[in-house]
TIVEXDREN-363251 format. One record per residue (C-alpha): x, y negated, z negated. Coordinates in nm, 2 decimals. Example, Ala and Ser with C-alpha at 12.3 -4.5 7.8 and 13.67 -1.06 7.14 Angstrom:
REM residues 2
vokol u 1.23 | v 0.45 | w -0.78
vokol u 1.37 | v 0.11 | w -0.71
***
This chain:
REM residues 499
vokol u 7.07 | v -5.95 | w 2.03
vokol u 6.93 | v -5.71 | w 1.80
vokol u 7.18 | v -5.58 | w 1.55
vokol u 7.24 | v -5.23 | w 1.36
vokol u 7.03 | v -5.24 | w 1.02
vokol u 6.96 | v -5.02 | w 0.75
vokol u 6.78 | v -4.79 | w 0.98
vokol u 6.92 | v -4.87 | w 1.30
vokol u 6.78 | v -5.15 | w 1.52
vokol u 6.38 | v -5.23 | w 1.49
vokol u 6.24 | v -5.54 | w 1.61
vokol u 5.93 | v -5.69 | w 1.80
vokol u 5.81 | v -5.56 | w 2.13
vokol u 5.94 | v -5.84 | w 2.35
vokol u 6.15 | v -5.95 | w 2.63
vokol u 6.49 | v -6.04 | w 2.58
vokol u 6.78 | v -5.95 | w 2.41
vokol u 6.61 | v -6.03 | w 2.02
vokol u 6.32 | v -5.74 | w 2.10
vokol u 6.26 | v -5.41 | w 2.17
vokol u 6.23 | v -5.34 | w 2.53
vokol u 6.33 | v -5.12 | w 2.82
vokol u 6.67 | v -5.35 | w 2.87
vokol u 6.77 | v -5.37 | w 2.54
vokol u 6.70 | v -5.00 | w 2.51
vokol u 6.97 | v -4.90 | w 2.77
vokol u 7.22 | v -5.15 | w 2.69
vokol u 7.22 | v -5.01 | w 2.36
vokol u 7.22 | v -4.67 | w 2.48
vokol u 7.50 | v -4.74 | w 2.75
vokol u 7.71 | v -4.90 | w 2.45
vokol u 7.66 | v -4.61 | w 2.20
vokol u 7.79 | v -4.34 | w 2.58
vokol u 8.08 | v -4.60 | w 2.55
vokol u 8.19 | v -4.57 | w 2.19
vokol u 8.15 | v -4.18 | w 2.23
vokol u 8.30 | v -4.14 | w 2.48
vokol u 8.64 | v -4.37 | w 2.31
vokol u 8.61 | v -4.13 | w 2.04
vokol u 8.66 | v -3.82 | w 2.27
vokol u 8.31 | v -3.69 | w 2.23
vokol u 8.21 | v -3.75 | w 2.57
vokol u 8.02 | v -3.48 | w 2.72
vokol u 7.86 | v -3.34 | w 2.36
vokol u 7.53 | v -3.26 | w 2.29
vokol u 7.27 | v -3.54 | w 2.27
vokol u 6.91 | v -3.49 | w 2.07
vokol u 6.64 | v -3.78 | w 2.18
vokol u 6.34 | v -3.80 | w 2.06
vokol u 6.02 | v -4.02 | w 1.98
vokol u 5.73 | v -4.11 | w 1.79
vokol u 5.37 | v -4.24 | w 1.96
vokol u 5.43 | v -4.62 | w 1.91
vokol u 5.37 | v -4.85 | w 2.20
vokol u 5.67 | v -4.81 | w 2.42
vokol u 5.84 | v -4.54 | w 2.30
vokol u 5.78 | v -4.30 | w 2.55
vokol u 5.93 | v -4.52 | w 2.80
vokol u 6.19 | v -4.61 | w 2.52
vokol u 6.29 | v -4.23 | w 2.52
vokol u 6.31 | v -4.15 | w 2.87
vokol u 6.50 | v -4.43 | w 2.94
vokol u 6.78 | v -4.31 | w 2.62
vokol u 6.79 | v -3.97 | w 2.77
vokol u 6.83 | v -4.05 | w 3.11
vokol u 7.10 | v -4.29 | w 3.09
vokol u 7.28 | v -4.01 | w 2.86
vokol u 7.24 | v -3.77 | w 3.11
vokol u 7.37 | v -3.95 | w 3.36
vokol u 7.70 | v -4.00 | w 3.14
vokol u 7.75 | v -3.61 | w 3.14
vokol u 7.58 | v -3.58 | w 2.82
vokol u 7.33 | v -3.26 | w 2.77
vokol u 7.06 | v -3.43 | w 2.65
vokol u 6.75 | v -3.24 | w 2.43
vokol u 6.47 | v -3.43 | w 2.52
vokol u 6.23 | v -3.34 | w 2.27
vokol u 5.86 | v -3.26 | w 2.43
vokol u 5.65 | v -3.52 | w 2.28
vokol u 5.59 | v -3.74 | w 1.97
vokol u 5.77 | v -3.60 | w 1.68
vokol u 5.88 | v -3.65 | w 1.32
vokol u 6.19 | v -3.84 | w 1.27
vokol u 6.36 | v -3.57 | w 1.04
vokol u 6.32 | v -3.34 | w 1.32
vokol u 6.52 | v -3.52 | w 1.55
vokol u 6.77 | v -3.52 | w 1.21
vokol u 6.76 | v -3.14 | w 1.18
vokol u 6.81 | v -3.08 | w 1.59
vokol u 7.12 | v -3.26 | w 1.54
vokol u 7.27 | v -3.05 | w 1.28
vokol u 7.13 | v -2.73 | w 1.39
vokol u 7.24 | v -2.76 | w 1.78
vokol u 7.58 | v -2.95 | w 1.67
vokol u 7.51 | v -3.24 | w 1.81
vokol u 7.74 | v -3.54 | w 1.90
vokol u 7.44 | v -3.82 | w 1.86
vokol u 7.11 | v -3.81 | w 1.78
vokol u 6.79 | v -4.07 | w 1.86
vokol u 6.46 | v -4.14 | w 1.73
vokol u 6.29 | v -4.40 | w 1.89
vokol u 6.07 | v -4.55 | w 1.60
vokol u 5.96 | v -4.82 | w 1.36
vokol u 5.85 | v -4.62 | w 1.10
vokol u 5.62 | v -4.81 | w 0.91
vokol u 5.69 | v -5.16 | w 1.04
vokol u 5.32 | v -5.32 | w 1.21
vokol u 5.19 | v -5.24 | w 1.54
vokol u 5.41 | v -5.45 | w 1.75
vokol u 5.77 | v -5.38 | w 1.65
vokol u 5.94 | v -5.06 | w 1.78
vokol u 6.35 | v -4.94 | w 1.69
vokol u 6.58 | v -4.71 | w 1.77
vokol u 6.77 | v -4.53 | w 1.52
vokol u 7.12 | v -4.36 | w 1.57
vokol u 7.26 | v -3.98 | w 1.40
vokol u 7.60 | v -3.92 | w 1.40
vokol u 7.82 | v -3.69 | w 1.19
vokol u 7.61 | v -3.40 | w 1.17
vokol u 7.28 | v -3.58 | w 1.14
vokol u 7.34 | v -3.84 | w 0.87
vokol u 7.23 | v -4.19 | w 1.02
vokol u 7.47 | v -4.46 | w 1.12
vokol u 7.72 | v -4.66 | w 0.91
vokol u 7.96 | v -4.93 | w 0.93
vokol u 8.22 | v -4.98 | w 1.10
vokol u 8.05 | v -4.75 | w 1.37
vokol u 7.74 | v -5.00 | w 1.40
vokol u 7.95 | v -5.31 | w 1.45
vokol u 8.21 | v -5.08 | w 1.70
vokol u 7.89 | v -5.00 | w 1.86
vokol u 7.78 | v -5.34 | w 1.88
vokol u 8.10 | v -5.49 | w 2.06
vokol u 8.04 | v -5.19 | w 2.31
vokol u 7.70 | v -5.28 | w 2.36
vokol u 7.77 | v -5.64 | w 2.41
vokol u 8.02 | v -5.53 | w 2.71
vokol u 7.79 | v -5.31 | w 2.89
vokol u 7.76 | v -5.46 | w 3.24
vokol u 7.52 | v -5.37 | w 3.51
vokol u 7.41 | v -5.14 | w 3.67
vokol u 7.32 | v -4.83 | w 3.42
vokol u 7.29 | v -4.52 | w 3.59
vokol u 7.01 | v -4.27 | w 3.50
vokol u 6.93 | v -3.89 | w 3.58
vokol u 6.59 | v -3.72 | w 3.53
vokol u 6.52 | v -3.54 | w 3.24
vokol u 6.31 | v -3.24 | w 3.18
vokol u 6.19 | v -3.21 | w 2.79
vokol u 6.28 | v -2.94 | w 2.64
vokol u 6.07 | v -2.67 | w 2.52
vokol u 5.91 | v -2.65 | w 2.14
vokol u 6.17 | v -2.33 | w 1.97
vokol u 6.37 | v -2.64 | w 1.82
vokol u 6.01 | v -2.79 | w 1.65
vokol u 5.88 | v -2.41 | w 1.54
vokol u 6.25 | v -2.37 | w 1.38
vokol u 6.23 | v -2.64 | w 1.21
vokol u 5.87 | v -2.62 | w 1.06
vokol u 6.00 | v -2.23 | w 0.97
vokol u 6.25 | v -2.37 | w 0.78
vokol u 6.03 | v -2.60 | w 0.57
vokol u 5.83 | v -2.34 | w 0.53
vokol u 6.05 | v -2.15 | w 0.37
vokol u 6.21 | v -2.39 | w 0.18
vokol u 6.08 | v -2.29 | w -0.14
vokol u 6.17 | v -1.95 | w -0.09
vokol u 6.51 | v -2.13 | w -0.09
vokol u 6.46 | v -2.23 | w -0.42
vokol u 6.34 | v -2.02 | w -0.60
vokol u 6.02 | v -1.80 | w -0.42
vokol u 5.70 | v -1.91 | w -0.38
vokol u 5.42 | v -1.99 | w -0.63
vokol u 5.07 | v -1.85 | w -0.60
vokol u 4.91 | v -2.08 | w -0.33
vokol u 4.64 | v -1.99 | w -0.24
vokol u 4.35 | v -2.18 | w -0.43
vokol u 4.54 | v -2.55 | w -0.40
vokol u 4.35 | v -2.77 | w -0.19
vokol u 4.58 | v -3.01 | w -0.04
vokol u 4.47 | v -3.38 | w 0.16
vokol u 4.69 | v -3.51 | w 0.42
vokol u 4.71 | v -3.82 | w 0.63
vokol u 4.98 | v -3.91 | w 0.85
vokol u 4.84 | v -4.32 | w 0.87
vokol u 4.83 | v -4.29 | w 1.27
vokol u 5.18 | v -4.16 | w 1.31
vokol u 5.32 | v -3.85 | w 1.44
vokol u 5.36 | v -3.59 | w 1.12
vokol u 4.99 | v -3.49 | w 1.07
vokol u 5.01 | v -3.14 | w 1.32
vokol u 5.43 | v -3.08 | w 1.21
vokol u 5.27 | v -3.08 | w 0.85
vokol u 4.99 | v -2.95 | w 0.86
vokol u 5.18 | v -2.65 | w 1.01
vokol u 5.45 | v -2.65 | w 0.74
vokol u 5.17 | v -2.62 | w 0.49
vokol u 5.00 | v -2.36 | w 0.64
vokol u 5.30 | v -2.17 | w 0.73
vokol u 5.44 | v -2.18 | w 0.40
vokol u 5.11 | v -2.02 | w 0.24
vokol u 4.85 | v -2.31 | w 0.13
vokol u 4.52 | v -2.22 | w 0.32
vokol u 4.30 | v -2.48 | w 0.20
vokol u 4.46 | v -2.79 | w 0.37
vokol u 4.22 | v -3.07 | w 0.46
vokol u 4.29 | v -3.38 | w 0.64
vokol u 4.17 | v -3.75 | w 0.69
vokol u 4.01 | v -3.74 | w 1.03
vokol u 4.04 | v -4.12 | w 1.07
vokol u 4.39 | v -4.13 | w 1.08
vokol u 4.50 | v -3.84 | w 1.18
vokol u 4.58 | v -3.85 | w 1.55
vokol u 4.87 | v -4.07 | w 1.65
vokol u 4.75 | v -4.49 | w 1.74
vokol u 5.00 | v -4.70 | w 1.81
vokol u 4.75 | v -4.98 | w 1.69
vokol u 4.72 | v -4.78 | w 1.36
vokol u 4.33 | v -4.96 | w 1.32
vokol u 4.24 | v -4.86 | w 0.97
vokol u 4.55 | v -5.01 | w 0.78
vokol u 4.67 | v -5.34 | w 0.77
vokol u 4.99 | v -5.21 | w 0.73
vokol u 5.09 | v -4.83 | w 0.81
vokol u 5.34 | v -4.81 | w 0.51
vokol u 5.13 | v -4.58 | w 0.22
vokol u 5.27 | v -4.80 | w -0.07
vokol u 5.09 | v -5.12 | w 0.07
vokol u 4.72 | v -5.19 | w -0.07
vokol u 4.45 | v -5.00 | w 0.07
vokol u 4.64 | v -4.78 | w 0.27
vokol u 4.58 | v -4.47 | w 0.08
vokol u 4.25 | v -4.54 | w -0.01
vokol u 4.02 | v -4.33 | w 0.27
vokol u 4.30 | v -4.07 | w 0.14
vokol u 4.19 | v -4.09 | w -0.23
vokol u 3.85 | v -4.07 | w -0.11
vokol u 3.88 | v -3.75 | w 0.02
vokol u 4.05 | v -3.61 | w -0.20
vokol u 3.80 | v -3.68 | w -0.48
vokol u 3.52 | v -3.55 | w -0.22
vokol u 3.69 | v -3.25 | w -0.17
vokol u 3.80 | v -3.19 | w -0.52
vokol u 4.16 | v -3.16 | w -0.40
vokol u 4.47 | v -3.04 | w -0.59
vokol u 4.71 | v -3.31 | w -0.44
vokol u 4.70 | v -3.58 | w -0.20
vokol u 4.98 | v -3.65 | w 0.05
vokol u 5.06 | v -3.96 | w 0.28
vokol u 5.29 | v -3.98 | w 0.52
vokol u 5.42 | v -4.29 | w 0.72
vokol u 5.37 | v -4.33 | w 1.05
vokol u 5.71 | v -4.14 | w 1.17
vokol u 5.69 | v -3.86 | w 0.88
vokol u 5.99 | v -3.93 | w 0.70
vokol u 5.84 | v -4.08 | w 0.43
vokol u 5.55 | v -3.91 | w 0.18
vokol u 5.38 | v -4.07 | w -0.13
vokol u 5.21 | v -3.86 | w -0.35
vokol u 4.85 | v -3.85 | w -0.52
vokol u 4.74 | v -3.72 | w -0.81
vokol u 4.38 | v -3.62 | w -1.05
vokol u 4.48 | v -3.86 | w -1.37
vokol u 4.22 | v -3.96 | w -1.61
vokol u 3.95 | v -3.88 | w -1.45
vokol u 4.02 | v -4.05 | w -1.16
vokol u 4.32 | v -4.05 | w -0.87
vokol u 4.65 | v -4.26 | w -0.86
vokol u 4.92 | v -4.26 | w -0.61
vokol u 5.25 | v -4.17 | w -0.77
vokol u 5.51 | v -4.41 | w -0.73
vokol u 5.86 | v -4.29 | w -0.58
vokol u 6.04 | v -4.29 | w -0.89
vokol u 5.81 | v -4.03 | w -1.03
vokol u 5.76 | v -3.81 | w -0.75
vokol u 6.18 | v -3.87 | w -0.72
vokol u 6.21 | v -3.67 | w -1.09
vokol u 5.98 | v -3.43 | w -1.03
vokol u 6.14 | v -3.31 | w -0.70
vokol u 6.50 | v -3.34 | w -0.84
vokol u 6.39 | v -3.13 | w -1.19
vokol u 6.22 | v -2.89 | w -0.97
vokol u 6.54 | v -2.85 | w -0.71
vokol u 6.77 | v -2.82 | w -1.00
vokol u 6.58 | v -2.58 | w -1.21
vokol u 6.75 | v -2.31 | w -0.95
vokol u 7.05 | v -2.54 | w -0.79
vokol u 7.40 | v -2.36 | w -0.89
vokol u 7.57 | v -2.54 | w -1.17
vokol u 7.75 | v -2.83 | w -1.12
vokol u 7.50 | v -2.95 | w -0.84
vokol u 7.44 | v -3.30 | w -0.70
vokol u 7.12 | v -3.54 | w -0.72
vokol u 7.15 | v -3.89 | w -0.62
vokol u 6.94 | v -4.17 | w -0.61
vokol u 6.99 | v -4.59 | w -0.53
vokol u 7.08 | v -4.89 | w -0.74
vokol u 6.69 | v -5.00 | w -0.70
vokol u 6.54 | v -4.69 | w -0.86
vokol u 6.44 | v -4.59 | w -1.20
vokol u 6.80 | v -4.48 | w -1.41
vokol u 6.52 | v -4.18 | w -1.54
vokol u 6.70 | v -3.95 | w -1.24
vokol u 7.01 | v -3.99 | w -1.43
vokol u 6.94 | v -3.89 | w -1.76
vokol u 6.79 | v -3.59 | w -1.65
vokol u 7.07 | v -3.47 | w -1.46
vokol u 7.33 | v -3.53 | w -1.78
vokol u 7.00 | v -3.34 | w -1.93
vokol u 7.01 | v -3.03 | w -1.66
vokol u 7.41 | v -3.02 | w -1.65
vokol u 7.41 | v -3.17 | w -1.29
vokol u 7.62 | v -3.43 | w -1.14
vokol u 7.51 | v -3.77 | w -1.04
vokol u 7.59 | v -3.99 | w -0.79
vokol u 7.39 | v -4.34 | w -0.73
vokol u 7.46 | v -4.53 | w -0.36
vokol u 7.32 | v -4.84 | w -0.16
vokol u 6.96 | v -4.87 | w -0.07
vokol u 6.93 | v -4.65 | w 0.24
vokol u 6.99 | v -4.27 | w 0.32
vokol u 7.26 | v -4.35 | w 0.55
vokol u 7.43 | v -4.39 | w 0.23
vokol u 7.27 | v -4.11 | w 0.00
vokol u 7.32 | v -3.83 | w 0.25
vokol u 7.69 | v -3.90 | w 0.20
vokol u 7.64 | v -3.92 | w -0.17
vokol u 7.89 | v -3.64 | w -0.25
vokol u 8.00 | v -3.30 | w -0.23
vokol u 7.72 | v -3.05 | w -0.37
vokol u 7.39 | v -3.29 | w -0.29
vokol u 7.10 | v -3.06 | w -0.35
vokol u 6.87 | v -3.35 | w -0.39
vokol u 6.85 | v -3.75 | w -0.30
vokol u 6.58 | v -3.99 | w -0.32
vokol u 6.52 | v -4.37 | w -0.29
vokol u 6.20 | v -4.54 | w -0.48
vokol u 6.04 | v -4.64 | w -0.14
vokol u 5.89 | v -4.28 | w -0.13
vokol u 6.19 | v -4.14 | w 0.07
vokol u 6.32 | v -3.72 | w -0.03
vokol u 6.55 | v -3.53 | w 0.13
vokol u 6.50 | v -3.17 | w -0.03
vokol u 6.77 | v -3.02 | w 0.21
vokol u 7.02 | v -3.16 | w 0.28
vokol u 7.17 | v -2.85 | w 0.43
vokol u 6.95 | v -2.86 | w 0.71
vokol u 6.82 | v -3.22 | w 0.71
vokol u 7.08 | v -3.55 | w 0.60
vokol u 6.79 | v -3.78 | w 0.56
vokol u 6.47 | v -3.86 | w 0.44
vokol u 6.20 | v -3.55 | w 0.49
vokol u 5.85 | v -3.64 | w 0.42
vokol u 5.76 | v -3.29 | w 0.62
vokol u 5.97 | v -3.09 | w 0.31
vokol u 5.88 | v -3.31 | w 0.08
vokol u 5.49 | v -3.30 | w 0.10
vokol u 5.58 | v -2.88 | w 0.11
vokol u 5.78 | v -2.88 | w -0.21
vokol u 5.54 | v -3.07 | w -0.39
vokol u 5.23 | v -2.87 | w -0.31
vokol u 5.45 | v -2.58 | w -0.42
vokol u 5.56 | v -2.72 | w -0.77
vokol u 5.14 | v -2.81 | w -0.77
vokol u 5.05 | v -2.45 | w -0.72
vokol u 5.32 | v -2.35 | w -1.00
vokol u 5.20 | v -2.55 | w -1.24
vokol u 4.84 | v -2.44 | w -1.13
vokol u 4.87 | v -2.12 | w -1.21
vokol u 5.05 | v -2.20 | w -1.55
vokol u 4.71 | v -2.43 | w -1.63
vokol u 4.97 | v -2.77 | w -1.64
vokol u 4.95 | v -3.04 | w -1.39
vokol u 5.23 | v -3.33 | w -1.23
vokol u 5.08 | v -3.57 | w -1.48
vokol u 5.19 | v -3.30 | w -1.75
vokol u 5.53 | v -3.28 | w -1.65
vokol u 5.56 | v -3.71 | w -1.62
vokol u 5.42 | v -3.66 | w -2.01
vokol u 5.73 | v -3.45 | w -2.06
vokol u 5.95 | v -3.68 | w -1.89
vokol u 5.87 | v -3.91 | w -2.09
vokol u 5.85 | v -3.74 | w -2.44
vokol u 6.19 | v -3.64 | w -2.33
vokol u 6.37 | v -3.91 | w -2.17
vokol u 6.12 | v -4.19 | w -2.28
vokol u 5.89 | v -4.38 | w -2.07
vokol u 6.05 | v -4.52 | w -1.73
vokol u 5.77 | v -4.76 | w -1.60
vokol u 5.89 | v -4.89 | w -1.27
vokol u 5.74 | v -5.16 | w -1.04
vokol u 5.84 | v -5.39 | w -0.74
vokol u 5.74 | v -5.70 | w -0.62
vokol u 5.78 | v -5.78 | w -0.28
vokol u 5.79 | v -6.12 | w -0.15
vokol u 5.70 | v -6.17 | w 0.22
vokol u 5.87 | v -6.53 | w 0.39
vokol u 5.89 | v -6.68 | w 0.72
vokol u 6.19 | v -6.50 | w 0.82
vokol u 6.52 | v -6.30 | w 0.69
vokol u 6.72 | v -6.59 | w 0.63
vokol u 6.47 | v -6.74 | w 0.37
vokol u 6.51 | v -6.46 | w 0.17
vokol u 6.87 | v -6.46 | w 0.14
vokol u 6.83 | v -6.81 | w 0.05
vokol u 6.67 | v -6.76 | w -0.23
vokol u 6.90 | v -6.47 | w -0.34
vokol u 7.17 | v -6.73 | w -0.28
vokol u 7.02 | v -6.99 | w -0.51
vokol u 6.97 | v -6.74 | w -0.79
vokol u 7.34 | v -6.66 | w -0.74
vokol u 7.42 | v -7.01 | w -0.80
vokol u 7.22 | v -7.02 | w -1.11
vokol u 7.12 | v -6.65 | w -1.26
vokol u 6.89 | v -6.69 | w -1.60
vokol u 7.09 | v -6.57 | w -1.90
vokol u 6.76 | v -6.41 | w -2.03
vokol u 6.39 | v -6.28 | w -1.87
vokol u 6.11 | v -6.24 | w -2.05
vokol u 6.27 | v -6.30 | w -2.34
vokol u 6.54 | v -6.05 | w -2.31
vokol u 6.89 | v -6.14 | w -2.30
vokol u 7.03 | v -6.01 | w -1.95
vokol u 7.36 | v -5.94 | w -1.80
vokol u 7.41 | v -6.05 | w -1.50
vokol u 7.59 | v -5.88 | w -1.22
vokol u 7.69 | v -5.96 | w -0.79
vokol u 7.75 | v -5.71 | w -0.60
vokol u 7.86 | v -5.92 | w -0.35
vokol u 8.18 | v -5.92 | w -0.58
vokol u 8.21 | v -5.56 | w -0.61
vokol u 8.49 | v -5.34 | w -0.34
vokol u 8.38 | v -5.08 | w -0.14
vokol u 8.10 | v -4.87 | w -0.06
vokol u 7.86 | v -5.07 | w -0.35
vokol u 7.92 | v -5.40 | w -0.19
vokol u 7.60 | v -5.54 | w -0.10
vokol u 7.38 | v -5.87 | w -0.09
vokol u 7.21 | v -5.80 | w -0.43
vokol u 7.19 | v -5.87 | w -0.79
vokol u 7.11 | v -5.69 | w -1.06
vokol u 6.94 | v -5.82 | w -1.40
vokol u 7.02 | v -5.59 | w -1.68
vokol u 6.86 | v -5.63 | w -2.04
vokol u 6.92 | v -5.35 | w -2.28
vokol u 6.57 | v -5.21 | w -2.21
vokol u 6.46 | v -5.33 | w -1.89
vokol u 6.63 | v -5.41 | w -1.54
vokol u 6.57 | v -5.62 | w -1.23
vokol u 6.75 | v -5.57 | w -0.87
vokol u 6.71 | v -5.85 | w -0.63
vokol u 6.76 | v -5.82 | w -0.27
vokol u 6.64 | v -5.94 | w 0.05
vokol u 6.48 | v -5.68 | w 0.26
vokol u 6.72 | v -5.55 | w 0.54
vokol u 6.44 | v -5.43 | w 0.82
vokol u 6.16 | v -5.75 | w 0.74
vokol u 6.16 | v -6.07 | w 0.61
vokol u 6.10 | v -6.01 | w 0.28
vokol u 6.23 | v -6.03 | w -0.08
vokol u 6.24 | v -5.77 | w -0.28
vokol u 6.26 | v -5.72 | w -0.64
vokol u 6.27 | v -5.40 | w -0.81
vokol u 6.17 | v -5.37 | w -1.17
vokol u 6.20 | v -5.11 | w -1.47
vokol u 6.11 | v -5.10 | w -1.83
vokol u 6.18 | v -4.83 | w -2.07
vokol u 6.00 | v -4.77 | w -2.40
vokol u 6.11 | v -4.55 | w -2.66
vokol u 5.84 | v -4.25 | w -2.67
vokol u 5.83 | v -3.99 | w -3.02
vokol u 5.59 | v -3.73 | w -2.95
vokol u 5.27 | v -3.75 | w -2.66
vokol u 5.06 | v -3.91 | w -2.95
vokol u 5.28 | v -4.27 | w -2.88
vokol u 5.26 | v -4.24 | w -2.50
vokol u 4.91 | v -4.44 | w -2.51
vokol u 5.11 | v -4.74 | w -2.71
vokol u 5.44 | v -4.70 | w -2.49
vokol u 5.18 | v -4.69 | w -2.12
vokol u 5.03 | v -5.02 | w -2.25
vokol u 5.38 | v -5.18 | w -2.40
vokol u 5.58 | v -5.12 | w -2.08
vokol u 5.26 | v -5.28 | w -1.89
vokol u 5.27 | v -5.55 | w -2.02
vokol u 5.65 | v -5.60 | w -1.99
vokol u 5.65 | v -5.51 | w -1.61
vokol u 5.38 | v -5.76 | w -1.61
vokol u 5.60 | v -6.04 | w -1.77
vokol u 5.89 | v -5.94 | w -1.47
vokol u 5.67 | v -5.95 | w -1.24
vokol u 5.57 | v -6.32 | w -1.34
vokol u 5.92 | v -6.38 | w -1.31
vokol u 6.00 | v -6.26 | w -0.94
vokol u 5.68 | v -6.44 | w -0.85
vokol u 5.78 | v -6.78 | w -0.95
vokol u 6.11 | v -6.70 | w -0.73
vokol u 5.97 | v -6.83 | w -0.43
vokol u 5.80 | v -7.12 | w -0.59
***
């Protein structure tokens, strides 16, 4: 049967117990009733929602009616939705369980479902192998009671609070000449953001018409994820049309959000890492003292230094927000390098793309009106810290257990140097605790690798960083094309992996 992942169970739209479908939907569901209930939370609020993937209407209806049935009150939300909403309706109406029924940014014919618990933070072990065992025992019949969805106050309270999220921080900048371009890629976050935006202030927000009502078949990407090739591309059109300030993407569920940028002339999708330091510096510029930022053991170490820089605390976890959203007392800010911010965590434990896409446009319109732009502040960054150049190479195979094969044969024999640097070598399938993990990390004195296979597709992934020594803005021409060609020598590396 499907089992609990990194983000909860996704798999291909098929029948029987390895896919997604109306069965393995309500076992799961009458499983996860049973473990509640043995941890005397019977009876508690319920939050279900959905995105506009094929099935998950039916998906959704099915979780909440087999909840309700159980004596849960369920919140049904009324139609295709964010995933950090369903996040923030846990927290904000208490909540014993939450449910999103989504892929994210998986292709066309998968579909998931993905579990809250404790106050809106996604599901970790033991509770997803506990849930497991109760979902293996679930015997038939399953009961189910009609649902009626609820009303929209828990969507306009949440957009309010993005909104006003930078009030939170700080006040609002001057918005109102910063011409924004949004596409949600087919999914469900292009109105929810589009309303953010213009509730928060920004009157100039344009969209990509192509993609921006939900398609389950998502026809003008080969993959809706905006860090794969091409996806952004009619984005960075428009945006260069429209002579836009900033260029958001969102996946196809809203709870990621890659960044574009004007550079040189021309426009470049920020990678996570730098979208990740230029959220967490803005956050702490007004976070109380002794604040929180974390980030994962796959991206850039750059989040670190400016913490120790900014007098915050720092906290690193596993790849996944289950595990950055319980980073640590004080977390004002989290990110992970596959484009995934969660700007407040008071209100939302997990990845935001919604807030996220509004705090950037903000820091945008700051910098705007001080005649600076993001690519100004990575210059800083740089000058400052010195140049992080990140990168990731992602190998796709024939299925999961080929790529922890091939982790597994490094493991047998890791290289005592890459690219000419001598590396230490380190398992952190040998580590205790919370860190332990199928991954191994490559660590020169001036670059890193992280090797991992993927834990939602068949895929390995590597996860690269050089960092070059940077004097003044004069050398950050010589450091750009130095760290180039270094990720270009790991990347060399990771490709012969598979070979």
């Amino acid at each position: 049967m499907l089992r609990f992942g990194t983000a909860g169970l996704r798999g291909p739209l098929q029948d029987g117990p390895d896919g997604m479908n109306v069965d393995t939907v309500s076992r799961t569901t009458a499983g996860l009733v049973d473990w509640l209930r043995g941890r005397c939370l019977g009876g508690g609020a319920v939050v279900v929602g959905r995105d506009a993937r094929h099935g998950s209407a039916e998906f959704a209806i099915a979780t909440a009616e087999i909840f309700a049935a159980a004596g849960f009150p369920v919140t049904l939300l009324p139609r295709p939705l964010p995933t950090p909403v369903v996040a923030y309706a846990v927290r904000e109406l208490g909540a014993v369980a939450g449910v999103q029924i989504t892929a994210s940014h998986n292709p066309a014919t998968d579909n998931g479902y993905k579990v809250y618990l404790d106050g809106g933070s996604q599901l970790i072990a033991p509770a997803d192998t506990e849930i497991e065992r109760c979902i293996e025992a679930v015997t038939e019949p399953i009961p189910r009671t009609p649902v009626t969805p609820a009303a929209d106050d828990l969507v306009r309270r949440y957009i309010d609070r993005v909104a006003h999220l930078p009030e939170l921080i700080g006040g609002p900048g001057e918005r109102s000449d910063v011409r924004i371009v949004l596409t949600p890629l087919h999914g469900v976050g292009g109105d929810t953001a589009v309303a953010a935006l213009t509730a928060a202030g920004f009157k100039h927000v344009h969209v990509v018409g192509a993609q921006f009502a939900p398609d389950a078949d998502f026809p003008t990407v080969a993959f809706p994820n905006p860090e794969e090739p091409g996806a952004t591309d009619l984005l960075l059109a428009t945006a260069t049309r429209i002579g836009a300030d900033l260029a958001i993407a969102l996946d196809p569920d809203a709870d990621r959000c890659a960044i574009g940028i004007p550079d040189d002339g021309g426009w470049r999708m920020l990678r996570g890492d730098e979208t990740g330091v230029l959220l967490g510096d803005y956050v702490l510029r007004t976070a109380p003292p002794d604040s929180l930022v974390a980030t994962t053991i796959v991206s850039s170490r750059l989040l670190s230094k400016l913490a120790a820089a900014r007098g915050a605390r720092y906290a690193e976890t596993l790849t996944g927000f289950k595990w950055l959203a319980r980073a640590g007392d004080g977390l004002v800010y989290a990110y992970e390098e596959a484009i995934g911010h969660c700007a407040d965590p008071a209100a939302v434990r997990d990845k935001d793309g919604i807030s996220a896409a509004v705090l950037a446009a903000d820091l945008v319109a700051r910098l705007k009106a001080a005649d600076r732009t993001l690519a100004d502040e990575l210059d800083d960054y740089a000058v400052e810290f010195g140049l992080h150049a990140t990168d990731q190479v992602s190998l796709r195979l024939p299925d999961p257990a080929a790529a922890a094969e091939l982790v597994n044969r490094l493991r047998a024999a890791p290289p005592g140097e890459i690219a000419g640097e001598p590396v230490e070598y380190t398992d952190l399938l040998q580590v205790r605790g919370r860190m332990r993990t199928d991954a191994l990390i490559f660590e020169g004195t001036s670059s890193r690798i992280v090797v991992r296979p993927s834990g939602t597709e068949p895929k390995l992934k590597c996860y690269l960083e050089v960092v070059e020594p940077v004097t003044d803005r004069d050398a950050l021409a010589a450091a750009r094309t130095s760290g180039e060609r270094r990720l270009a020598e790991l990347r060399a590396y990771c490709g012969r992996l598979a070979k």
